[in-house]
Phi, psi and omega in degrees: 000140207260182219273252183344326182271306214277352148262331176282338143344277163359284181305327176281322175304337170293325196273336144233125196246342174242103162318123171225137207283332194270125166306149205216149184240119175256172186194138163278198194180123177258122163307158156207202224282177188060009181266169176222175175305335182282326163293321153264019109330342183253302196296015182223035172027044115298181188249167195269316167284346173277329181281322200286317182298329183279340169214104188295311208297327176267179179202143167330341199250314186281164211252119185275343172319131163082356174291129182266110181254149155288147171222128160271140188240128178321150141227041191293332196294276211313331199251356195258148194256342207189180181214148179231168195242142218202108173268165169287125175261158164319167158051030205233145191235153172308303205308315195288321178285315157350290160331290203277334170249025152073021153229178174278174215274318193314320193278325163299336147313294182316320169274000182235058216298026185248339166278006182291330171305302197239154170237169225246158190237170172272139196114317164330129172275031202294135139284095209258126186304096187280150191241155148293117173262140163303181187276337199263348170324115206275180164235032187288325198280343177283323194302314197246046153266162181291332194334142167272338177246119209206164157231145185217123229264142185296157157217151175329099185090002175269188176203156167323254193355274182318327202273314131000270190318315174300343165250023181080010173263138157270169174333313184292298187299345170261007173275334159299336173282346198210075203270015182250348165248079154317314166233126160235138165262168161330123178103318194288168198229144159238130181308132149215151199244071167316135160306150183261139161248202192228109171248187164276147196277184203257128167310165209272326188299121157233063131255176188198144174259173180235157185208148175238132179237168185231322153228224220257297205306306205274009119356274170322306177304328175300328195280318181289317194256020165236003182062004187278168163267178138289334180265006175271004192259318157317300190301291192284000141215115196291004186246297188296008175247331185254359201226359183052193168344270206059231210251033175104113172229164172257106157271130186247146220246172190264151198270335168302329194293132187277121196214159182290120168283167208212164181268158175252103225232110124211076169280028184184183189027054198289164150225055165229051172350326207278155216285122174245148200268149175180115151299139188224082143002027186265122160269104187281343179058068161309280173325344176247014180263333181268333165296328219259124198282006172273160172284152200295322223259328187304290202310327173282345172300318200251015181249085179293325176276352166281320164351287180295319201283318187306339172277351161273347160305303195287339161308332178274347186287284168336316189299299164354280154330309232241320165286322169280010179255350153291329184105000152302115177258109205244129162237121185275081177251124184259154184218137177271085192286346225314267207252057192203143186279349128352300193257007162283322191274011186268286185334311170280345173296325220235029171205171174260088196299001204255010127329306213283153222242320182197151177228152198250118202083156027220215157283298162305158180310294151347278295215305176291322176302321197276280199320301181301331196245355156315303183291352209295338221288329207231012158072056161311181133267158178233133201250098156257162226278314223253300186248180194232134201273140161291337201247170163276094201201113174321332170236048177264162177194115130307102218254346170286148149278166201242142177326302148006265161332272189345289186302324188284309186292002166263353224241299171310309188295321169283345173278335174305314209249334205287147192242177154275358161276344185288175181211098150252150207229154181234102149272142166183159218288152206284318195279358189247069191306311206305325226275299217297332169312290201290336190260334152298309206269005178267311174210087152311131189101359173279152199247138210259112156285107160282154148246138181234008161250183164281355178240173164261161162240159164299331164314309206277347164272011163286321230266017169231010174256197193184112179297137182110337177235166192263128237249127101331064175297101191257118168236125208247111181186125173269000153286121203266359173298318183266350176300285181323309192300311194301322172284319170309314185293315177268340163287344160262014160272306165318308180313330196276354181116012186258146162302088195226145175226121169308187133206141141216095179005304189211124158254056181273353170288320189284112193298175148300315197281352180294155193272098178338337197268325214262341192267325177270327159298334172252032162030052166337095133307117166204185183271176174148127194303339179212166219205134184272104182308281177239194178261178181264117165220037202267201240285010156118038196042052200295126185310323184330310187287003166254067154248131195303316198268023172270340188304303177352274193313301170329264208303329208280337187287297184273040177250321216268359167274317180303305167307341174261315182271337170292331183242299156125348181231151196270321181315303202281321175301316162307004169283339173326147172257098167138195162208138183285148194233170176201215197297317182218011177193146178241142201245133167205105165238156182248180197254118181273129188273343186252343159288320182059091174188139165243164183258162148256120198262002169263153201201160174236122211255116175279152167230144188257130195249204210268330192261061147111311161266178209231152188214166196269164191202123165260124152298165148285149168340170246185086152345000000 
């Protein structure tokens, strides 16, 4: 991306700093004297934190006389259908009463202005704002939960009977349950009581993948290659014994039942409409583009990580784009965390995170530590873009595959594919013993390059290949000298006649400038998180959008809105049978039970081919 765009970024990130993806109605405001932020915050009826996300430049603490503030001005009036009256039960919280009626705590302030005051007691009387649901908003997830006890929200054209039918109720019995809803509406929510039957008990397991079947066929095919019954499929979703297929449903499967992995297409049939919230972490180091006596353009030269984060910004800016055009409503808040664990902690001081639905970052270690264990309160999930967490955290997600993964899909591609013709051979670095173990102890009899210098020779990468076979090269190595030397070394061996195949774990040694003719000669294997999938047509195929980390900032943004909107929970999606692809990278995670962490396990094992180009290489299955 070239310099002049990458200030004129800059420049918009000063000016508004919390992005937000949903049309927003602003209005300025001159402070004036003796007011603060909560004071104008009241008078325009917002939080202190929507003036704050909109003028980065203040702070809760500094004196605003004559200060021109942005106000994002509410349209909560416009979305809401009816207002309802709500007494307080004991031990019952603003947070808890939210949950259940599906808004914020802020908007139950906002109409109930006494808690501004106050805190709220039992016995309270709120008016509580029922919001306008789109027309297509589903219950599936309330149909297959276990509960016996529930609520379900009316939706538009449905009538008693069906809503009945759909829980195993007749018509009487749920009007005994809800003896004040004589006539329902659109919005209004009814108790419901499942009856207990006599089911099969629940496997021992309690993960679970989701599979969406679409008809009566693709059932059948599910039932054979999962091994399931009908009736362990009825026990784990209870919508499903009254309502069958029908027009498409999502089943949740025991996470052991074995099925092919497969890509995951969910640009379509969502079933969470509702506005999804997400926080995006980066460090731009705004404060040190304003301190600093260099000119912008000095400071993004010689500032390489504000570089990367304005290119994973506009890849999430772009996802964005691209999900409302789906039909997806994203608000999207960006936060400058940058490089200080300092500047994590302002950030969480000065904002309200525990909306967000998922937060995408952030990058230094510090940084990933303050924030995961800030959100662990309300289980966020935190997705990172770039780097892989040091720590432990149920709700980290490693959005990188881990070095690990890698060394295992060469280690599987060769026990698959290895012949007695082959001659395998290891250089590889002194500080990665595990790699050099499993490979010893896998195919015994492979032959080690010593170094008896701090450099390599070309002799000692001789002295292990061997004319008449076909030469396996594993080079395990984060050094780009040897990296380099190594490649130079086995391509005039080739010339010389040997049969040789490169393999590497990672080519992250290997610069750009090596030679691409010498990679495809030595039929290069190696791993990598991203792979150019499809072409770029996000802006008319402008080069700015192939910077590796705006794809990043892309694909990893739109995979975690598609996943909040196909499902509605981010947790229950990564449960998907299967895995999602975008421009250049694919996501499939798991849970490390011994790490307490999850990964992503998809990954791409590449080949480099003769003319040049490059092709994805499938194991086979895994026994």
């Amino acid at each position: 991306m070239g310099i002049i765009m990458r200030i004129l970024i800059i420049s918009l990130i000063f000016a508004v700093f919390s992005f937000t993806a949903s049309a927003q109605k602003f209005s300025t405001y001159t402070v004036e004297d003796q007011q603060d932020l909560k004071t104008v915050a009241q008078k325009f009826d917002v939080s202190v934190t929507d003036i704050l996300n909109f003028n980065p430049d203040i702070s809760r603490y500094k004196k605003l006389e004559g200060e021109t503030l942005v106000i994002p001005l509410s349209d909560a009036e416009d979305n809401i259908s009816r207002f309802e009256s709500y007494e307080v039960e004991p031990k019952e919280t603003l947070y808890s009463i939210s949950k259940t009626y599906q808004v914020e705590v802020e908007t139950i302030i906002r109409y109930n202005p006494f808690l501004k005051t106050r805190e709220l007691n039992s016995a309270d009387v709120l008016e509580i704002p029922i919001l306008k649901r789109p027309t297509d908003i589903s219950n599936q997830s309330v149909k297959n939960s276990t509960f016996s006890n529930l609520k379900h929200l009316v939706q538009p054209k449905e009538t008693k009977y069906g809503i009945a039918k759909d829980y195993g109720l007749t018509v009487e019995e749920l009007e005994a349950l809800n003896p004040d809803a004589d006539v329902i509406h659109p919005g209004d929510y009814l108790i419901i009581e499942r009856k207990k039957e006599e089911t099969p008990e629940l496997p021992e397991s309690k993960e679970y993948k989701y599979v969406k079947v679409d008809s009566e066929s693709d059932l059948d095919a599910l039932q054979k290659s999962f091994k399931v019954t009908d009736d362990l499929i009825s026990k784990l979703n209870p919508a499903y014994q009254y309502t069958g297929v029908g027009n498409g449903i999502v089943l949740k499967l025991p996470a052991d039942a074995k099925g092919k992995d497969k890509r995951l297409d969910l640009s379509s049939n969502f079933s969470d409409p509702s506005q999804k919230k997400i926080g995006l972490f980066l460090p731009f180091n705004l404060e040190k583009f304003k301190a600093s006596e260099k000119t912008m353009e000095e400071e993004l030269i010689d500032n390489r990580i504000s570089r990367i984060a304005i290119d994973l910004y506009e890849g999430a800016l772009a996802a964005v784009d691209s999900a409302q055009k789906l039909g997806i409503n994203v608000d999207l808040r960006t936060f400058d965390t940058g490089m200080s664990a300092e500047g994590m902690q302002k950030v969480i001081d000065d904002n309200n995170l525990m909306q967000l639905q998922a937060a995408i970052g952030p990058v230094i270690q510090p940084n990933v530590r303050k924030l995961s264990q800030h959100l662990s309160k309300d289980s966020i999930p935190v997705i990172l873009p770039i780097t892989e967490a040091s720590m432990s955290g149920t709700q980290i997600f490693n959005s990188l595959p881990s070095r690990a993964l890698k060394e295992e899909m060469i280690t599987t591609y060769i026990h698959q594919n290895i012949t007695d013709d082959v001659n395998l051979s290891l250089l590889s670095d002194a500080g990665n013993n595990h790699f050099k173990q499993v490979i010893d102890r896998t195919f015994p009899g492979t032959k080690h390059v010593r170094m008896s210098e701090s450099y390599l020779q070309m002799k000692e990468v001789g002295s292990v290949l061997q004319k008449g076979k076909t030469n396996w090269f594993i080079l395990d190595t984060d050094k780009i000298g040897i990296a380099e030397s190594t490649v130079s070394f086995l391509e005039s061996y080739r010339k010389k006649g040997y049969d040789i195949k490169l393999m590497m774990p990672s080519k992250s040694a290997l610069r750009d400038d090596i030679s691409n003719t010498y990679l495809s000669n030595l039929k290069l294997l190696y791993t990598d998180s991203n792979y150019d999938v499809s072409e770029y047509k996000l802006k008319g195929g402008d080069d700015i959008l192939k910077s590796k980390y705006f794809l990043r900032g892309f694909d990893v943004t739109m995979d975690v809105i598609l996943r909040l909107a196909y499902v509605g929970d981010f947790y229950d999606a990564v449960k998907l049978d299967g895995f999602t692809e975008y421009y250049q990278n694919k996501f499939q995670y798991q849970y490390d039970v011994f790490e307490k962490i999850y990964r992503n396990t998809a990954v791409y094992l590449i080949e480099y081919q003769d003319d040049l180009k490059l092709n994805v290489i499938e194991l086979l299955p895994q026994e």
